[in-house]
C-alpha positions as CSV (number, residue, x, y, z in Angstrom):
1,X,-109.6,-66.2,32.1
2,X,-109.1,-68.1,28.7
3,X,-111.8,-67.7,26.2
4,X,-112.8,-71.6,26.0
5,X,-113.0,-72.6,22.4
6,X,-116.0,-74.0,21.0
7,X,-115.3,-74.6,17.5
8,X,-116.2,-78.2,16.1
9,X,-113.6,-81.0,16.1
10,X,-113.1,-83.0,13.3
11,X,-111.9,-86.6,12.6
12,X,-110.5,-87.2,9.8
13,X,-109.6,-91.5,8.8
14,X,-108.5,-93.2,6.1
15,X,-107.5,-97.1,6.5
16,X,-107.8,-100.4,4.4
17,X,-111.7,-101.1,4.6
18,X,-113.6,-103.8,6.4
19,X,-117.0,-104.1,8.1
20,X,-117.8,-102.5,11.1
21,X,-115.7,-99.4,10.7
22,X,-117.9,-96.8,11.2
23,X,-119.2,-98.6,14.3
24,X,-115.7,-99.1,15.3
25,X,-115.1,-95.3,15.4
26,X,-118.7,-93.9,16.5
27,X,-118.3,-96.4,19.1
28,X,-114.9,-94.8,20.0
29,X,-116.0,-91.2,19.9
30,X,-119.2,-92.5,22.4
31,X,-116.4,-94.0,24.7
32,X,-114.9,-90.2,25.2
33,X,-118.3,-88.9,25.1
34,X,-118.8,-86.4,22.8
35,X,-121.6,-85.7,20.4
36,X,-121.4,-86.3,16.8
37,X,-123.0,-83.5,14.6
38,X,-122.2,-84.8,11.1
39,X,-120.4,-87.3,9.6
40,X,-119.5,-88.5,5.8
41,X,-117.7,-91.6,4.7
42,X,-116.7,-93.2,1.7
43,X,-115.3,-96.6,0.1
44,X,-113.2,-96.3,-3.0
45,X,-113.6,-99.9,-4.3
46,X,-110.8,-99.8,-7.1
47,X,-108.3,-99.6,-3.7
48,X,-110.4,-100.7,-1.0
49,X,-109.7,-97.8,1.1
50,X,-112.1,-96.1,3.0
51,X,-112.6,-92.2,4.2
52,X,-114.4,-90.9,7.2
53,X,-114.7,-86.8,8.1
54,X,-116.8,-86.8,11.3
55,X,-117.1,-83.4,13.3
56,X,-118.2,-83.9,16.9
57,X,-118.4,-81.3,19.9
58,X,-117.1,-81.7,23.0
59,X,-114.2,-81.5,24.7
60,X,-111.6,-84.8,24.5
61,X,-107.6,-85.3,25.1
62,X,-106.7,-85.3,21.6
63,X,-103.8,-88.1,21.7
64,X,-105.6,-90.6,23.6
65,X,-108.9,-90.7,21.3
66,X,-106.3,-90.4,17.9
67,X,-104.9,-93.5,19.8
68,X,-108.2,-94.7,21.1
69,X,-109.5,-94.7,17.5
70,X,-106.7,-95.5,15.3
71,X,-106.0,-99.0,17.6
72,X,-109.7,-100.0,16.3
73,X,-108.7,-100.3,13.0
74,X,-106.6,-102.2,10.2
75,X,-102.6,-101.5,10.4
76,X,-101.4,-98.3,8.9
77,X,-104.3,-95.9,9.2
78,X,-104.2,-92.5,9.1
79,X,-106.0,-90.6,12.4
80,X,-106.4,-86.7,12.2
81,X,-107.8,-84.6,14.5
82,X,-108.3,-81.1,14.2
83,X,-110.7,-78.1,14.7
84,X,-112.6,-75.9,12.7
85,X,-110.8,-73.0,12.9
86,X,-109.0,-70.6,10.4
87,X,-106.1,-71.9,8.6
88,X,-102.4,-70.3,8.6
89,X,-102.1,-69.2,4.8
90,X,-99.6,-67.1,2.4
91,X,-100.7,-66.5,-1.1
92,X,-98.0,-66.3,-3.4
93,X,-98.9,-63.9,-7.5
94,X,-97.2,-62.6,-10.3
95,X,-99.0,-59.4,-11.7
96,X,-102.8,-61.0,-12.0
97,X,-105.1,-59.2,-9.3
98,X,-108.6,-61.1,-10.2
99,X,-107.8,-63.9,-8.1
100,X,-105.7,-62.3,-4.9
101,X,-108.5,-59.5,-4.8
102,X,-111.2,-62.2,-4.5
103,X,-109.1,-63.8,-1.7
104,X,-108.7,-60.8,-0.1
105,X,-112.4,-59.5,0.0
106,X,-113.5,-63.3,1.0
107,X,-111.1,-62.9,3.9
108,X,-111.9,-59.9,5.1
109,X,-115.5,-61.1,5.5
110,X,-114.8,-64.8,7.0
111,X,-116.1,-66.5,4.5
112,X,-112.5,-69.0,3.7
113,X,-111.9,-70.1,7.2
114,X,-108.5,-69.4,6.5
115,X,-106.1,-66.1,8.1
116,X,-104.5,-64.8,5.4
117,X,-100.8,-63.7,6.8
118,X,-99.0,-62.5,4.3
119,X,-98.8,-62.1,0.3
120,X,-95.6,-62.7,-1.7
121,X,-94.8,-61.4,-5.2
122,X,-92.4,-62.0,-8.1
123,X,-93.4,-58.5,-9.4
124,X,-94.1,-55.8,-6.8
125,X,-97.5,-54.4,-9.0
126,X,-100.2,-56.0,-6.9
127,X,-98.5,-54.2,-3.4
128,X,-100.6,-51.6,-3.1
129,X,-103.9,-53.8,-3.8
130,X,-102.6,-55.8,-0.4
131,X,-101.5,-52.9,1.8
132,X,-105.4,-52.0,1.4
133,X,-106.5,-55.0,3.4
134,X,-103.7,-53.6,5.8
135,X,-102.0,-57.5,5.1
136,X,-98.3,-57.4,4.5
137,X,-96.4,-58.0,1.1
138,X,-93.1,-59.3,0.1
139,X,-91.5,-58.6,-2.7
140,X,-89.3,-61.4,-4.0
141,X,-87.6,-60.4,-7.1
142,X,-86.5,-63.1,-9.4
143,X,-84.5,-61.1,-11.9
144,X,-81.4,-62.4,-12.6
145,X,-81.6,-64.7,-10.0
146,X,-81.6,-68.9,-10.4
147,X,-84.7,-70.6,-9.8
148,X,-82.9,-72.3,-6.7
149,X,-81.9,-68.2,-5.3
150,X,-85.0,-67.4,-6.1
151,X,-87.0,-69.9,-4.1
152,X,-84.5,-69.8,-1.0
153,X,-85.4,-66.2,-0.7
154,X,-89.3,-66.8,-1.0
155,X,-88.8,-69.6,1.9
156,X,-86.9,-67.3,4.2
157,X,-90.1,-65.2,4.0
158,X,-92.1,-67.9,4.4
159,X,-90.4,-69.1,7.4
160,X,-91.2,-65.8,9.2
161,X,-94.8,-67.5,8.8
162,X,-94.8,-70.8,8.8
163,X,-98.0,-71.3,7.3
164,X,-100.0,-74.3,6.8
165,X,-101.1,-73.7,3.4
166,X,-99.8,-72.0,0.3
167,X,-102.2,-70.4,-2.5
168,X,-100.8,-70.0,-5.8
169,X,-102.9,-67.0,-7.0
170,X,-101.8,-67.0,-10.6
171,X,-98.7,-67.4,-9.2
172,X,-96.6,-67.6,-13.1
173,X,-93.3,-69.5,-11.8
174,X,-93.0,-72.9,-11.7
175,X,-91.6,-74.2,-8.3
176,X,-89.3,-76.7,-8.0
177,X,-89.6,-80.0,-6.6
178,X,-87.6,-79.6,-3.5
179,X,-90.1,-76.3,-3.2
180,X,-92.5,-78.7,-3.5
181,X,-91.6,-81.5,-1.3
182,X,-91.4,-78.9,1.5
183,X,-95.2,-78.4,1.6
184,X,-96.6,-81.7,0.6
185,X,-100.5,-81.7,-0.1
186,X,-100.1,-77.6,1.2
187,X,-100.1,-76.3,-2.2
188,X,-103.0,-74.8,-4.1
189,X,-102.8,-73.7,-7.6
190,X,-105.3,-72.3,-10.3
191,X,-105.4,-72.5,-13.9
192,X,-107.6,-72.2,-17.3
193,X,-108.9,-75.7,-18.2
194,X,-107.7,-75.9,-21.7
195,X,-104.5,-77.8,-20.4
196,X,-102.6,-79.8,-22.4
197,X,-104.6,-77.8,-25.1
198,X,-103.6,-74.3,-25.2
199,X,-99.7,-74.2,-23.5
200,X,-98.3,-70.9,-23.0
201,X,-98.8,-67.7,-23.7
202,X,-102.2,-65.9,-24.7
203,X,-104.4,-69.3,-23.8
204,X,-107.8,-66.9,-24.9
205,X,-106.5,-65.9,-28.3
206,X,-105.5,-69.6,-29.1
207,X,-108.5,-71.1,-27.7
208,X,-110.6,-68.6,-29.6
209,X,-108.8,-69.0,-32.7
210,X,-110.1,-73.0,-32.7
211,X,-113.3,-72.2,-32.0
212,X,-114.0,-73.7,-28.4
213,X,-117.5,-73.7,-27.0
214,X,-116.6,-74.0,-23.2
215,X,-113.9,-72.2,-20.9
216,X,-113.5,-73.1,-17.4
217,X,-110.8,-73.6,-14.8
218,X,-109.7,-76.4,-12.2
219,X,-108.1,-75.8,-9.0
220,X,-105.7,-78.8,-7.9
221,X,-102.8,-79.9,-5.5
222,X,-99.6,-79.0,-6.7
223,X,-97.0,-81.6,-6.8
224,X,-93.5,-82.4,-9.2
225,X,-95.3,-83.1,-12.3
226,X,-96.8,-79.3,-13.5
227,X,-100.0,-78.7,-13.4
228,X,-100.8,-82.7,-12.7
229,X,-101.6,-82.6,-9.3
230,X,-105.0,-84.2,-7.6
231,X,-107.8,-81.7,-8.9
232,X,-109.7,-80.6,-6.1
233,X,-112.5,-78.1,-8.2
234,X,-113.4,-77.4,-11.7
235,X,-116.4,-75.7,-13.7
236,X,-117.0,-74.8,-17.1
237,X,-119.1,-72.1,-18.8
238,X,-120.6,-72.1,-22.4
239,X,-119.4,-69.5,-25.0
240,X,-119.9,-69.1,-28.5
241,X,-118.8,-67.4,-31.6
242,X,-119.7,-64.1,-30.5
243,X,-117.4,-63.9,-27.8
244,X,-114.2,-62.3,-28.7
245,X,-111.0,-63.6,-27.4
246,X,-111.1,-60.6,-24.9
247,X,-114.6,-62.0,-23.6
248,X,-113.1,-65.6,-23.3
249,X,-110.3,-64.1,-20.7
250,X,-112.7,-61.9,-19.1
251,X,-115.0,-65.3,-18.7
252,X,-112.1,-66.9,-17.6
253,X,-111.1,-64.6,-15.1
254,X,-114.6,-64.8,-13.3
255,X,-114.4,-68.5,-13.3
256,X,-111.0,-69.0,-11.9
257,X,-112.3,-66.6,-8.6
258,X,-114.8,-68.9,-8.3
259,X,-113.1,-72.4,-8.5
260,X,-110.2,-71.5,-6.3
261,X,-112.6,-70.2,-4.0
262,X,-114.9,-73.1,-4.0
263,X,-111.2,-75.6,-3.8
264,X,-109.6,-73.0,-0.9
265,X,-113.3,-73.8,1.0
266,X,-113.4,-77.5,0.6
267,X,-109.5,-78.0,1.9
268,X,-109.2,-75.4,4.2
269,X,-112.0,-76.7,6.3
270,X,-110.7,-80.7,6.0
271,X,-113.0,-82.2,3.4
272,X,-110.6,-83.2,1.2
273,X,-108.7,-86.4,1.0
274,X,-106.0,-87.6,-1.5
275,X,-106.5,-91.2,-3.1
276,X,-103.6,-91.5,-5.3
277,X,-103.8,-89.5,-7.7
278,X,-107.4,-88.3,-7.3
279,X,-109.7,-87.0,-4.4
280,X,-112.2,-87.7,-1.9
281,X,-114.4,-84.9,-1.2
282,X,-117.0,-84.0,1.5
283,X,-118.7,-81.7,0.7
């Protein structure tokens, strides 16, 4: 007998706003009778568009309350249902462990709600941290390849996946936009916050060199335009003159775990919705 799954729905709308929404779709979710358990909303006046994440238990025929729902509001809304459960995700680095290490440890205690399936590499160094959480790894060589080889190999591993997320994990290529395109709002990326400042190489050294007093790091969608996408986390941290430019990457390194952590969290269980280019969370 089928283990019957009792992990929360959630609802997920976002439509033109008007009175009476969130009566329209409690009232909805009453018809099917289930039993609502939380529920957040949000108008964004500059656009007039407003965002609803309600989870509900209870068992319901998924297309007909989608339909039931979406036919009580304004034209074009967007109706999502899914459930709370672990999401299908490969986590793509370069030769940085501080990040895929924290990934790995929060996976192997639950604490993402995400299964990790597989880890890809440009460089083959942080193998043998991944065969320790017995997870495979791919090694996808870009030497003297294209950018455009190089990706069509990394997709034909992916496609053994087909994962509903990807994790950039200090992940030091930039992918190109039909990469992109192919995983639209399924792309995670971390980075230092000093951007613009700071571009390329050794971002410590430089940022120590003009004296900053805060470090931090913002997780955020990836999308065509590099390290523009909708931010989805950030935090900052103090320093001061005594910190050497050794201690300002060490800093960094810390606070990068923790925003992509805190980002992977927030997305991977649905409380995150794009509005343009910036986001509605639920937190």
């Amino acid at each position: 007998m089928a283990e019957r799954n009792t992990s929360p729905h959630i609802l997920l709308v976002e439509c033109a706003d008007r009175p009476g929404l969130v009566h329209e779709i409690t009232g909805e979710l009453f018809r099917h009778g289930v039993n609502v358990v939380g529920n957040q909303e949000f108008v964004d006046r500059p656009t007039q568009r407003f965002f609803m994440r309600t989870e509900f238990d209870g068992e319901v025929e998924a297309a007909a309350l989608v339909e039931g729902v979406r036919a009580r509001l304004p034209a074009g809304a967007e109706v999502r249902l899914s459930r709370l459960e672990p999401k299908r995700v490969v986590v793509l680095v370069s030769r940085e462990h501080h990040c895929l290490g924290d990934i790995l440890v929060r996976h192997a205690f639950g604490e993402l709600n995400a299964r990790v399936l597989a880890v890809v590499g440009n460089h083959a160094t942080l193998e043998s941290l991944v065969r320790r959480f017995d997870l495979p790894f791919h090694h996808v060589d870009a030497t003297n390849r294209s950018r455009e080889a190089h990706e069509a190999a990394v997709l034909e591993v992916l496609d053994r996946y087909q994962p509903e997320y990807l994790v950039l994990a200090k992940y030091m290529r930039i992918l190109s936009p039909a990469f992109v395109a192919r995983f639209p709002r399924r792309i995670v990326n971390i980075h230092h916050s000093f951007l613009p400042a700071f571009v390329g190489a050794r971002p410590y050294h430089q940022a120590f060199e003009r004296g900053v007093k805060i470090i931090g790091a913002t997780a955020h969608f990836v999308t065509e335009a590099l390290d523009e996408g909708p931010i989805i986390a950030q935090q900052v941290i103090p320093v001061d003159h005594t910190h050497t430019a050794e201690d300002l990457q060490r800093a960094g390194r810390d606070i990068e775990q923790l925003v992509l952590a805190r980002a992977l969290k927030l997305v991977f269980e649905d409380r995150v919705f794009l509005c343009g280019r910036r986001t509605v969370i639920f937190d």
